[in-house]
N, C-alpha and C positions, 0 to 999 in steps of 0.2 A: 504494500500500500504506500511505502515512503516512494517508490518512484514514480507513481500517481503524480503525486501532490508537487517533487520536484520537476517532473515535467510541466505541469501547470504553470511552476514560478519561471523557469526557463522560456514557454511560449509569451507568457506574460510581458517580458523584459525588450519583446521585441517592440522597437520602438519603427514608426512607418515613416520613410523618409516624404520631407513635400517638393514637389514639380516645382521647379525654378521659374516657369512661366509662371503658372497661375496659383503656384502657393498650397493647393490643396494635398492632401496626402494620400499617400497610396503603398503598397508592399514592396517591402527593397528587393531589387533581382539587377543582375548586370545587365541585364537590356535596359534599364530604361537611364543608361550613361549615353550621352551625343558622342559617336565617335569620332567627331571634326571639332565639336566644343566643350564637351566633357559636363555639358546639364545635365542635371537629375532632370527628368522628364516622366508624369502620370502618364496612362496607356493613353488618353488623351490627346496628348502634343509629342506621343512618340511615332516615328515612321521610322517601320523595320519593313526588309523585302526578306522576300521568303518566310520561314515559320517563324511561330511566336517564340519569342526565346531567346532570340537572332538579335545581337547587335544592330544600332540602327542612328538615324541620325533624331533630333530634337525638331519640330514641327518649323523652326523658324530657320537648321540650319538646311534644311530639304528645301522651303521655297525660294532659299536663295540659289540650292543648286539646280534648281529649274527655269532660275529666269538668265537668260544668256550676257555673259561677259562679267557677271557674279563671282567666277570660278576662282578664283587668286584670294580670296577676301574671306 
């Protein structure tokens, strides 16, 4: 029964990192780091290609790599 109650305080502890855009909070996992800027990013303002999981960029460094002559910056 003690490792009940120690797993409880363990899951407890986990504290949820917030989206650098919009502040609100959500679950820590390494996808939602910008691989071009290194924001914490919610599922939100994250764009990943391919499966979920996947490294990806931050909602603001994607439309910059979409609009042409962006690319250096």
């Amino acid at each position: 029964m003690g490792l009940q109650s120690d797993k409880k305080t363990l899951q407890g502890n986990v504290q949820p990192w917030r989206c650098d855009l919009c502040g609100e909070p959500f679950a820590p996992g390494l996808d939602a780091i910008c691989i071009r800027c290194g924001r914490l990013c919610c599922p939100e303002h994250r764009v990943t290609e391919g499966r979920p999981g996947t490294p990806g960029l931050c909602a603001e460094c994607a439309a910059a790599a979409s609009r042409p002559g962006d690319e250096g910056q």
